[in-house]
PQR file with spaces between the fields and no chain letter, atoms N, CA, C, O and H, PARSE charges and radii, in Angstrom:
ATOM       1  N    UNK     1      26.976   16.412    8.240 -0.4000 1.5000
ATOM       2  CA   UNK     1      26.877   14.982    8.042 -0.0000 2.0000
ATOM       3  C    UNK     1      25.641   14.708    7.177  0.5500 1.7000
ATOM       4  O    UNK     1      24.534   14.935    7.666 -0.5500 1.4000
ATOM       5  N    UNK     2      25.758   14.188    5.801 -0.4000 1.5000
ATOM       6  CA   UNK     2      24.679   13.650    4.867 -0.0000 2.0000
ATOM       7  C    UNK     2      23.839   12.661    5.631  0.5500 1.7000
ATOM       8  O    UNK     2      24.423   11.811    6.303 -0.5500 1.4000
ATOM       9  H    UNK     2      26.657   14.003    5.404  0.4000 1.0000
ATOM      10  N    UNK     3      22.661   12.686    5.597 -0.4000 1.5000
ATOM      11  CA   UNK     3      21.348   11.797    6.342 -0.0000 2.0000
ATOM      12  C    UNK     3      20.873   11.102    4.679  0.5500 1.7000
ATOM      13  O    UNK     3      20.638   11.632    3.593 -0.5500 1.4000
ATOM      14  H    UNK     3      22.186   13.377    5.051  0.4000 1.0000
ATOM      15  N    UNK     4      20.889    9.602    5.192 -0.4000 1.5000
ATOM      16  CA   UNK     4      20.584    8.913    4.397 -0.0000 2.0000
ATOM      17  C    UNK     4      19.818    8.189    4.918  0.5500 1.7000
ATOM      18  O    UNK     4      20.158    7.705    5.998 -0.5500 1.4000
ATOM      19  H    UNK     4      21.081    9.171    6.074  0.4000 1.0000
ATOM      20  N    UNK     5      17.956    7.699    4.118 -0.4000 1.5000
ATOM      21  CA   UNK     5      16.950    7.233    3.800 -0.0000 2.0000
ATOM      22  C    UNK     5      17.463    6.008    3.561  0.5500 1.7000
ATOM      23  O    UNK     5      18.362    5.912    2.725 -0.5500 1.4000
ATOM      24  H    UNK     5      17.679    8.092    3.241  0.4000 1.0000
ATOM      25  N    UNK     6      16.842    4.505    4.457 -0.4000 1.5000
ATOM      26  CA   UNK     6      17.188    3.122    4.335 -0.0000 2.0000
ATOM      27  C    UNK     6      16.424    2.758    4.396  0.5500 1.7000
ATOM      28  O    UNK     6      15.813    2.830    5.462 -0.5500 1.4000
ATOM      29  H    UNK     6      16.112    4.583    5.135  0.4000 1.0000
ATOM      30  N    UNK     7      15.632    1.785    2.777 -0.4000 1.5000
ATOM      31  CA   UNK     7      14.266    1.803    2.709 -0.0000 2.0000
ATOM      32  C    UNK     7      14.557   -0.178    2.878  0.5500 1.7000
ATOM      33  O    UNK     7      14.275   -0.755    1.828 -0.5500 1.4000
ATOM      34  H    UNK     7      16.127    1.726    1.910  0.4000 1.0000
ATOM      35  N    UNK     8      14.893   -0.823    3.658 -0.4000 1.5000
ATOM      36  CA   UNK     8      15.003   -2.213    3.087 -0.0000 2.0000
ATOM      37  C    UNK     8      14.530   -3.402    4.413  0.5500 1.7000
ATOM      38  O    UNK     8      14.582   -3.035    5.587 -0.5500 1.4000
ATOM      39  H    UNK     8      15.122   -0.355    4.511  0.4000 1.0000
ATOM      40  N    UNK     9      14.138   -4.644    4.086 -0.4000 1.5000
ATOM      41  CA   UNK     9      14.384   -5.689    4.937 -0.0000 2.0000
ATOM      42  C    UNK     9      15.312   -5.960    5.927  0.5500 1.7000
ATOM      43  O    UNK     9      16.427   -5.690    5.479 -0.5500 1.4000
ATOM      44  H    UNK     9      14.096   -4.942    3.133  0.4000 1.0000
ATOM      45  N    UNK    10      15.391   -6.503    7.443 -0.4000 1.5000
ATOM      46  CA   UNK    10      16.042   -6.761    8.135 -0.0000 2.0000
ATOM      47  C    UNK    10      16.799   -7.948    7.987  0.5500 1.7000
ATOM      48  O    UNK    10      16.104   -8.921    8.282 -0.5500 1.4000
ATOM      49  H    UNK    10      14.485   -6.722    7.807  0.4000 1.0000
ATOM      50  N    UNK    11      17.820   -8.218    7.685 -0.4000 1.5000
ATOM      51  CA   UNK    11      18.567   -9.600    8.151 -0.0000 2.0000
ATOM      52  C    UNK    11      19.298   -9.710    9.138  0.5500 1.7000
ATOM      53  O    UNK    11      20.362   -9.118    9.319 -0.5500 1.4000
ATOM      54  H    UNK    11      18.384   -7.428    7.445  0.4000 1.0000
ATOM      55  N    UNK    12      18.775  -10.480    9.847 -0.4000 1.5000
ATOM      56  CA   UNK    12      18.932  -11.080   11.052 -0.0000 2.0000
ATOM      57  C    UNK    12      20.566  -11.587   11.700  0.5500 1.7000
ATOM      58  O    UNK    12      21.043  -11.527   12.833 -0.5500 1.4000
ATOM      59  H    UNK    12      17.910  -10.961    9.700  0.4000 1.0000
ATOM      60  N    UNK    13      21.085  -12.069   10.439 -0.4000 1.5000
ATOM      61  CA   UNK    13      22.341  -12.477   10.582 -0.0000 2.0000
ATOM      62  C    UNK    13      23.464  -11.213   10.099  0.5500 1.7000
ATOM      63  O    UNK    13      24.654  -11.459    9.905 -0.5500 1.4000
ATOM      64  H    UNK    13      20.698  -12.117    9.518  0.4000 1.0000
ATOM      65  N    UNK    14      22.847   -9.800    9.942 -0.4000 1.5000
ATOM      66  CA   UNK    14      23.897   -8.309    9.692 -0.0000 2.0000
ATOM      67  C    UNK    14      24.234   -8.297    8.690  0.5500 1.7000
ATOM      68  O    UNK    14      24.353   -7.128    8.321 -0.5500 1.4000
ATOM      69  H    UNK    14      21.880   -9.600   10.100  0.4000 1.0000
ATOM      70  N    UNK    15      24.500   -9.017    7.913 -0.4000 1.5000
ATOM      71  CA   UNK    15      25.650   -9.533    6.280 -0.0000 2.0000
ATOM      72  C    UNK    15      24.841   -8.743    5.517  0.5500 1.7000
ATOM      73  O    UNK    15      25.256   -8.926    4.373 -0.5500 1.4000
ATOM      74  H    UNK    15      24.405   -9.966    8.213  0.4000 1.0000
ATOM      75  N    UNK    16      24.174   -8.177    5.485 -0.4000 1.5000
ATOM      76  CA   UNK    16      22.712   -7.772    4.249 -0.0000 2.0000
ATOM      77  C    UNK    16      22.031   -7.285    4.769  0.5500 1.7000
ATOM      78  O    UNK    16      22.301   -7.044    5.946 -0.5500 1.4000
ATOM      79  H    UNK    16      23.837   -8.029    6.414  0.4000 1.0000
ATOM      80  N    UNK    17      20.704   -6.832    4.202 -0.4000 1.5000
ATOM      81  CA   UNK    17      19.989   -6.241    4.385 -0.0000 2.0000
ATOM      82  C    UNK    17      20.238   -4.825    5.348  0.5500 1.7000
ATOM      83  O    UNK    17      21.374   -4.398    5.552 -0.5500 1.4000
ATOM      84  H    UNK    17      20.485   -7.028    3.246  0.4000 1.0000
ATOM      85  N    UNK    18      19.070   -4.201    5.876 -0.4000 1.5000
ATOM      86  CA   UNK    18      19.393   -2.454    6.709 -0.0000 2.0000
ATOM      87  C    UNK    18      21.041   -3.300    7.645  0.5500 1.7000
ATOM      88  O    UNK    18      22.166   -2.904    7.339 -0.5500 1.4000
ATOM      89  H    UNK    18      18.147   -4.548    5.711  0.4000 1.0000
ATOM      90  N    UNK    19      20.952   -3.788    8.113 -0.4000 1.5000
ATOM      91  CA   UNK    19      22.414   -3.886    8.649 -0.0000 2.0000
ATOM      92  C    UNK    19      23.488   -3.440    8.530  0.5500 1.7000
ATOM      93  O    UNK    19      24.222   -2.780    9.267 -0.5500 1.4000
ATOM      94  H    UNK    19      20.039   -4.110    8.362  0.4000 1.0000
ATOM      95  N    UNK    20      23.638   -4.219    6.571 -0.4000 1.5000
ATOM      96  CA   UNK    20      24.802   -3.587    6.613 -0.0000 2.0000
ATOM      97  C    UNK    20      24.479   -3.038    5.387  0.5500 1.7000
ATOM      98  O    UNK    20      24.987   -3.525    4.377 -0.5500 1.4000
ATOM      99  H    UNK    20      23.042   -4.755    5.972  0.4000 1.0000
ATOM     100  N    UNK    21      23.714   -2.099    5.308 -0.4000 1.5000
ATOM     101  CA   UNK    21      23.100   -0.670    4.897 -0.0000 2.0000
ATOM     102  C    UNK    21      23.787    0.434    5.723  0.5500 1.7000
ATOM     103  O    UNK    21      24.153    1.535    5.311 -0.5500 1.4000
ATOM     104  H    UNK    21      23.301   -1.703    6.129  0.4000 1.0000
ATOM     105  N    UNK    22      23.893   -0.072    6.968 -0.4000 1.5000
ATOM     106  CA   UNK    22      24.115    0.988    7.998 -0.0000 2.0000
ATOM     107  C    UNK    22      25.107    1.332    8.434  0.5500 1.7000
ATOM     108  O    UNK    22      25.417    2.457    8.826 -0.5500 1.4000
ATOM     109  H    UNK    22      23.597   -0.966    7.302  0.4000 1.0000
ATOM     110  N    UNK    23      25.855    0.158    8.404 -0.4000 1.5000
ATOM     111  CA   UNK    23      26.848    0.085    7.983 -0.0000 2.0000
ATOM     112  C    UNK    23      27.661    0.726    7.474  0.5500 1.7000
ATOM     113  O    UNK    23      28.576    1.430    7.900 -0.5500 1.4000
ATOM     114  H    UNK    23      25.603   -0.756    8.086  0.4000 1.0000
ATOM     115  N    UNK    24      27.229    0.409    6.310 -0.4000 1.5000
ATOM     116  CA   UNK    24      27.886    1.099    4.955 -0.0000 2.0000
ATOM     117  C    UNK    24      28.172    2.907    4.774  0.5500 1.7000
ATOM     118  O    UNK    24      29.199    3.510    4.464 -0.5500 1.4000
ATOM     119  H    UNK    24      26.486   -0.163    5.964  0.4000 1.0000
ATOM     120  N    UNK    25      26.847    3.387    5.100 -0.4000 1.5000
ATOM     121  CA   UNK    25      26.802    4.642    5.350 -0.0000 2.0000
ATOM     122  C    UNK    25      27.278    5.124    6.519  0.5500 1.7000
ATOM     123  O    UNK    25      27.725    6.271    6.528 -0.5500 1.4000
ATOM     124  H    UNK    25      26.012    2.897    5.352  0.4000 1.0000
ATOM     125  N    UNK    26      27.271    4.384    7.645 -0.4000 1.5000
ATOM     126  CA   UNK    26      28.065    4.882    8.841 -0.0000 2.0000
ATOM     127  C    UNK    26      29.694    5.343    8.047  0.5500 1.7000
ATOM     128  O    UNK    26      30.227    6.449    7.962 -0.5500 1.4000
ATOM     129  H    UNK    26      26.908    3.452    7.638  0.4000 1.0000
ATOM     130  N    UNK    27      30.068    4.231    7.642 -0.4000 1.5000
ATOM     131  CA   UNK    27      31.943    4.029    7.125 -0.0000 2.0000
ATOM     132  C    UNK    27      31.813    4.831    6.447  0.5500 1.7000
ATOM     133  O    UNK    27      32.945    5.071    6.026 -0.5500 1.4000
ATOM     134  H    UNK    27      29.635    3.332    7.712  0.4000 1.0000
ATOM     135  N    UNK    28      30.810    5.791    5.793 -0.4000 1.5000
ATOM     136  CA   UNK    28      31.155    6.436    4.594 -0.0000 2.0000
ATOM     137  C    UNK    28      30.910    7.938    5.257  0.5500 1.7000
ATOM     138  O    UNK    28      31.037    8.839    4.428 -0.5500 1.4000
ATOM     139  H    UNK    28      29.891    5.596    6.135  0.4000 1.0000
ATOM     140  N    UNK    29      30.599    8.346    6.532 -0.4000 1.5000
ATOM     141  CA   UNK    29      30.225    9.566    7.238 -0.0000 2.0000
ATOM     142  C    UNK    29      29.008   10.222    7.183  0.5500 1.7000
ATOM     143  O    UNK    29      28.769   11.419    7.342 -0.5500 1.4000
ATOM     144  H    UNK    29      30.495    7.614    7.205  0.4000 1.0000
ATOM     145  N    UNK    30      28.239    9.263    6.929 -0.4000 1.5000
ATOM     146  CA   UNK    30      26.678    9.167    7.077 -0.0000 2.0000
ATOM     147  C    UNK    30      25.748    8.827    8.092  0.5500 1.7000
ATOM     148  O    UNK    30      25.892    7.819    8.783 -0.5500 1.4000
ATOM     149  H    UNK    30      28.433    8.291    6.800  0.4000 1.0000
ATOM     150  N    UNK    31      24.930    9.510    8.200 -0.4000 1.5000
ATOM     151  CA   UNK    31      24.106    9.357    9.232 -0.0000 2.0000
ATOM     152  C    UNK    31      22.775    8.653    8.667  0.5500 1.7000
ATOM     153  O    UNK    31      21.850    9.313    8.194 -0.5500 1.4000
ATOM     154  H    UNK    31      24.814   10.329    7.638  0.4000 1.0000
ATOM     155  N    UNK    32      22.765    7.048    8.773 -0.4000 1.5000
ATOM     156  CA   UNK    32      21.676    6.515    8.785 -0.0000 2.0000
ATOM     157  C    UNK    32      20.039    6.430    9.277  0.5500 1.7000
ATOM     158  O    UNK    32      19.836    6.114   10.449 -0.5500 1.4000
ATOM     159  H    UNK    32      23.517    6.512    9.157  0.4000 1.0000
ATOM     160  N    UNK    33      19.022    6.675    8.504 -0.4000 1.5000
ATOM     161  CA   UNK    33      17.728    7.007    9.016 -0.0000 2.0000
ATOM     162  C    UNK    33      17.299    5.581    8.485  0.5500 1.7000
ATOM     163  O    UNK    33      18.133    5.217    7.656 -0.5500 1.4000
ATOM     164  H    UNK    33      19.186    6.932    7.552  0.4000 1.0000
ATOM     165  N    UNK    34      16.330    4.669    8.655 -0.4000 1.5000
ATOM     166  CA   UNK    34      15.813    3.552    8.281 -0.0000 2.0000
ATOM     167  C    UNK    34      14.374    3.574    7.982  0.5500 1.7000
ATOM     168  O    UNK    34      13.833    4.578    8.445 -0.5500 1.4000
ATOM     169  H    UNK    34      15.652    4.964    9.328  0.4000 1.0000
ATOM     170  N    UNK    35      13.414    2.603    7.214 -0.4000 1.5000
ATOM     171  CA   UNK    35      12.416    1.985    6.881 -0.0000 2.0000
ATOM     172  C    UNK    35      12.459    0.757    6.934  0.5500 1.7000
ATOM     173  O    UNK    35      12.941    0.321    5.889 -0.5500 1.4000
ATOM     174  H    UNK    35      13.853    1.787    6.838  0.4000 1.0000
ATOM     175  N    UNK    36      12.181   -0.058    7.669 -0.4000 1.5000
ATOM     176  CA   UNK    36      12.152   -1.610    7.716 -0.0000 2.0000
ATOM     177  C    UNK    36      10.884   -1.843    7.323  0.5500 1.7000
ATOM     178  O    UNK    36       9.817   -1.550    7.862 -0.5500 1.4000
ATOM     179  H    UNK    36      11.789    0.296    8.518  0.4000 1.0000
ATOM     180  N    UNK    37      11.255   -2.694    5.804 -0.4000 1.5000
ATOM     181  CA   UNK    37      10.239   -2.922    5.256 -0.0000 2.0000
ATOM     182  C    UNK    37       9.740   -5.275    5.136  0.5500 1.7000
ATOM     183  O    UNK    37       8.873   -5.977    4.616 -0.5500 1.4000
ATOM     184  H    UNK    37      12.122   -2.932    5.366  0.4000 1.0000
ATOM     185  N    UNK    38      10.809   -5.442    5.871 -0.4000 1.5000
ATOM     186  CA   UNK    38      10.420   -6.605    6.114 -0.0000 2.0000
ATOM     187  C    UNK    38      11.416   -7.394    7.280  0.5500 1.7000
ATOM     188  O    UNK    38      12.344   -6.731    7.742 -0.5500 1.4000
ATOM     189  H    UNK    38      11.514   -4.872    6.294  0.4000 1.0000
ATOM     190  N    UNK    39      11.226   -8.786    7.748 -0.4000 1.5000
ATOM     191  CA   UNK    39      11.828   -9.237    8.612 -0.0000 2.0000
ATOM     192  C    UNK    39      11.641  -10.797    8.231  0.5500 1.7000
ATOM     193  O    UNK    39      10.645  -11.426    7.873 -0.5500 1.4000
ATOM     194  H    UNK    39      10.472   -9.325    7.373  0.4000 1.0000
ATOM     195  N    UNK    40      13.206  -11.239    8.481 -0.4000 1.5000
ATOM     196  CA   UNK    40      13.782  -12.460    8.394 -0.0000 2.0000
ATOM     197  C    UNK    40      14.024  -13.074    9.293  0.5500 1.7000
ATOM     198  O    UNK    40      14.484  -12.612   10.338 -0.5500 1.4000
ATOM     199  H    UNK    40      14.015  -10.728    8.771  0.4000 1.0000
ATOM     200  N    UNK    41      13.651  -14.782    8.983 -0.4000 1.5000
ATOM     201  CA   UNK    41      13.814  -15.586    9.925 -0.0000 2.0000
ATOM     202  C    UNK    41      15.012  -16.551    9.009  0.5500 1.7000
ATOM     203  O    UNK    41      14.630  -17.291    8.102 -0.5500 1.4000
ATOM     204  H    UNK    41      13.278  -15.158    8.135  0.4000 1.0000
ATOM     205  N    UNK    42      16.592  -16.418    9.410 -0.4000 1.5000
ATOM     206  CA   UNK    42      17.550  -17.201    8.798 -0.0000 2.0000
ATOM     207  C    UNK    42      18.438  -17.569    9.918  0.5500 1.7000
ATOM     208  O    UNK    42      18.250  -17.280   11.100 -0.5500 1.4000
ATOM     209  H    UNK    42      16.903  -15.817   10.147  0.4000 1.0000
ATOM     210  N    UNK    43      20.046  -18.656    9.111 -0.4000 1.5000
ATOM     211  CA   UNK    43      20.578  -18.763    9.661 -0.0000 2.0000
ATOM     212  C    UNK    43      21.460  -18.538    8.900  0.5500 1.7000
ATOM     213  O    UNK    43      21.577  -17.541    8.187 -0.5500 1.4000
ATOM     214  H    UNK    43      20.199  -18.891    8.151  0.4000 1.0000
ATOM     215  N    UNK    44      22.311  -19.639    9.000 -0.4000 1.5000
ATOM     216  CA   UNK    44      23.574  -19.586    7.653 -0.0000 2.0000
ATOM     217  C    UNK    44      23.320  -20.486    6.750  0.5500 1.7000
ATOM     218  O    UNK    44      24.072  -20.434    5.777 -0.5500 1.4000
ATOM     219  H    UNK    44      22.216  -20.449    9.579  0.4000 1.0000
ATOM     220  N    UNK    45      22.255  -21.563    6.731 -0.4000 1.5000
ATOM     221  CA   UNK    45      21.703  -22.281    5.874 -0.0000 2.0000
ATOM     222  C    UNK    45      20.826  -21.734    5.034  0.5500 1.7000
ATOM     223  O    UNK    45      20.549  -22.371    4.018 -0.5500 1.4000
ATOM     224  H    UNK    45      21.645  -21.605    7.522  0.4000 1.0000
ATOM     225  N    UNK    46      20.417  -20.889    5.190 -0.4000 1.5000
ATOM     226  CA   UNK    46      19.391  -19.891    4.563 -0.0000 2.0000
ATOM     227  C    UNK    46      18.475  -18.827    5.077  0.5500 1.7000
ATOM     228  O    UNK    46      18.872  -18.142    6.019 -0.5500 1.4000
ATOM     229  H    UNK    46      20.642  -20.372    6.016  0.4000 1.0000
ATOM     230  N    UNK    47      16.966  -18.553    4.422 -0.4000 1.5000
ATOM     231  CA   UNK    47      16.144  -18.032    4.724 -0.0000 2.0000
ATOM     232  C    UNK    47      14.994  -18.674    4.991  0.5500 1.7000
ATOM     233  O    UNK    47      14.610  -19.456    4.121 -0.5500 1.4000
ATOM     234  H    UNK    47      16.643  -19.109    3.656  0.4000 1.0000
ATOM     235  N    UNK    48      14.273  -18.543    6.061 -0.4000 1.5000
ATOM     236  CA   UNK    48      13.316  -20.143    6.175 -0.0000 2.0000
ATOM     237  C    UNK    48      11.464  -19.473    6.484  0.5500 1.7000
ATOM     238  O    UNK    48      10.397  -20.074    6.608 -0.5500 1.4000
ATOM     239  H    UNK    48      14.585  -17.908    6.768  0.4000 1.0000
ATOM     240  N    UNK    49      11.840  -17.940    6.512 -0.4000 1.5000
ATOM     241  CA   UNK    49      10.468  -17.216    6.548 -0.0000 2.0000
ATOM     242  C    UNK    49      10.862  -15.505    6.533  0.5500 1.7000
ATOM     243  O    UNK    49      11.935  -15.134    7.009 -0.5500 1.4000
ATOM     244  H    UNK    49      12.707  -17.453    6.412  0.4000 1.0000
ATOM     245  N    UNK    50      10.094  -14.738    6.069 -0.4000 1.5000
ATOM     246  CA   UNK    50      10.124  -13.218    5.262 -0.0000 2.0000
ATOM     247  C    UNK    50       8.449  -12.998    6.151  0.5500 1.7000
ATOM     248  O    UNK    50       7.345  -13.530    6.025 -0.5500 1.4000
ATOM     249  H    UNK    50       9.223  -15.040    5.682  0.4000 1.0000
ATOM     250  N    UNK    51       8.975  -12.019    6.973 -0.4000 1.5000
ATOM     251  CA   UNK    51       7.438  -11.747    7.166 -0.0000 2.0000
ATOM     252  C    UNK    51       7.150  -10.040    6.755  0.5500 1.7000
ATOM     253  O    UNK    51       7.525   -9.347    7.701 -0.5500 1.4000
ATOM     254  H    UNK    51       9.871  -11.587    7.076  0.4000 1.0000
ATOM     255  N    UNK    52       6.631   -9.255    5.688 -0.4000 1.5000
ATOM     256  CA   UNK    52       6.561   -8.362    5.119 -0.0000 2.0000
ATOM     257  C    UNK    52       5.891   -7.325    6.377  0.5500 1.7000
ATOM     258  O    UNK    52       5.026   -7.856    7.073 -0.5500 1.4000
ATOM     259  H    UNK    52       6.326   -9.818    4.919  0.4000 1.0000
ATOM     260  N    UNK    53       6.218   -6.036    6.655 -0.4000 1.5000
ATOM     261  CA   UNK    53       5.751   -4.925    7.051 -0.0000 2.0000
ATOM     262  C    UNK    53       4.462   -4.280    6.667  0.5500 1.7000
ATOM     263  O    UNK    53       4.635   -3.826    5.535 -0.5500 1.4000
ATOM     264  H    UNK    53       6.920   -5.604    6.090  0.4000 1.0000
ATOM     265  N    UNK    54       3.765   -4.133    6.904 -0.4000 1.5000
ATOM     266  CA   UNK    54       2.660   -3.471    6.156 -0.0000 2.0000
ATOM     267  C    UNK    54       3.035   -1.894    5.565  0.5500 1.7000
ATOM     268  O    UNK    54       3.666   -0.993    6.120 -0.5500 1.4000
ATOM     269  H    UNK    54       3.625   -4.501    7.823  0.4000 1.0000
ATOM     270  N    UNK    55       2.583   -1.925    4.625 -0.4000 1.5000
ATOM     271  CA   UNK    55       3.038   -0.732    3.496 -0.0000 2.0000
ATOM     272  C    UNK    55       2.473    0.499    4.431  0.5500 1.7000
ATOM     273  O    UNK    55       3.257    1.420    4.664 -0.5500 1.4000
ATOM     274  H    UNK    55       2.071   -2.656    4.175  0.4000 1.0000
ATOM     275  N    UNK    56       1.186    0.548    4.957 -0.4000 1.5000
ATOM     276  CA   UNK    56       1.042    2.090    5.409 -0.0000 2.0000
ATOM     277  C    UNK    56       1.742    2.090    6.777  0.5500 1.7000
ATOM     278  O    UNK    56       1.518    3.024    7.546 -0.5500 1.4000
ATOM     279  H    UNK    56       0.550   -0.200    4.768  0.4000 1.0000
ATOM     280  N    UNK    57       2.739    0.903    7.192 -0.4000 1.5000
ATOM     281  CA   UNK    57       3.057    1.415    8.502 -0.0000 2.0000
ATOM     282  C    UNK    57       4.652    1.918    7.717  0.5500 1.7000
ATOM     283  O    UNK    57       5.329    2.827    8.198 -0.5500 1.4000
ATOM     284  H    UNK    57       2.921    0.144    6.567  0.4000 1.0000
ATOM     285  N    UNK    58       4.962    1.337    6.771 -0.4000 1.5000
ATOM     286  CA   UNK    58       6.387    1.364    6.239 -0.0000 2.0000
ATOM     287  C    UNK    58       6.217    3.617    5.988  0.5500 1.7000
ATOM     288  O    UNK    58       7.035    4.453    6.372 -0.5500 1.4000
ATOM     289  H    UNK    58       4.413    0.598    6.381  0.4000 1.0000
ATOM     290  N    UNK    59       5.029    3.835    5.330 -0.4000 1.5000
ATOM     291  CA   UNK    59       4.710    5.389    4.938 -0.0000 2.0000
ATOM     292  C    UNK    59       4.691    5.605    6.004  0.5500 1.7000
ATOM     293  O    UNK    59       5.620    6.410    6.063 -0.5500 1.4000
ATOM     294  H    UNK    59       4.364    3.156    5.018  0.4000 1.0000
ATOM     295  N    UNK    60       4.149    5.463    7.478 -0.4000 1.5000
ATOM     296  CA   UNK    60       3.814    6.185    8.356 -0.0000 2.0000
ATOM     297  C    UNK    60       5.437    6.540    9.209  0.5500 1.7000
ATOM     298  O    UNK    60       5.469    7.277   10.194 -0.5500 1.4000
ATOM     299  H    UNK    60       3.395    4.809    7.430  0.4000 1.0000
């Protein structure tokens, strides 16, 4: 099973971001590893705050 590196933002509502990253590579016979490099505050009206990860915790 190919291990795939998911370097991206969380969305909250699955549609996007590592979600459906994980998704994606699950359906495809992949084994998802992650980096959450930021986090969303949305709904279906939008995005209403992004609060960024800090970079040496994203490396660590």
């Amino acid at each position: 099973m190919p291990r795939v590196l998911i370097v991206a933002g969380s969305d909250s509502g699955g549609g996007a971001g590592i979600q459906a990253d994980i998704k994606t590579v699950t359906m495809l016979g992949g084994y998802a590893a992650t980096a959450i490099t930021a986090i969303t505050v949305q709904n279906t009206l939008g995005v209403s705050a992004i609060v960024p990860v800090a970079p040496d915790m994203v490396a660590a």
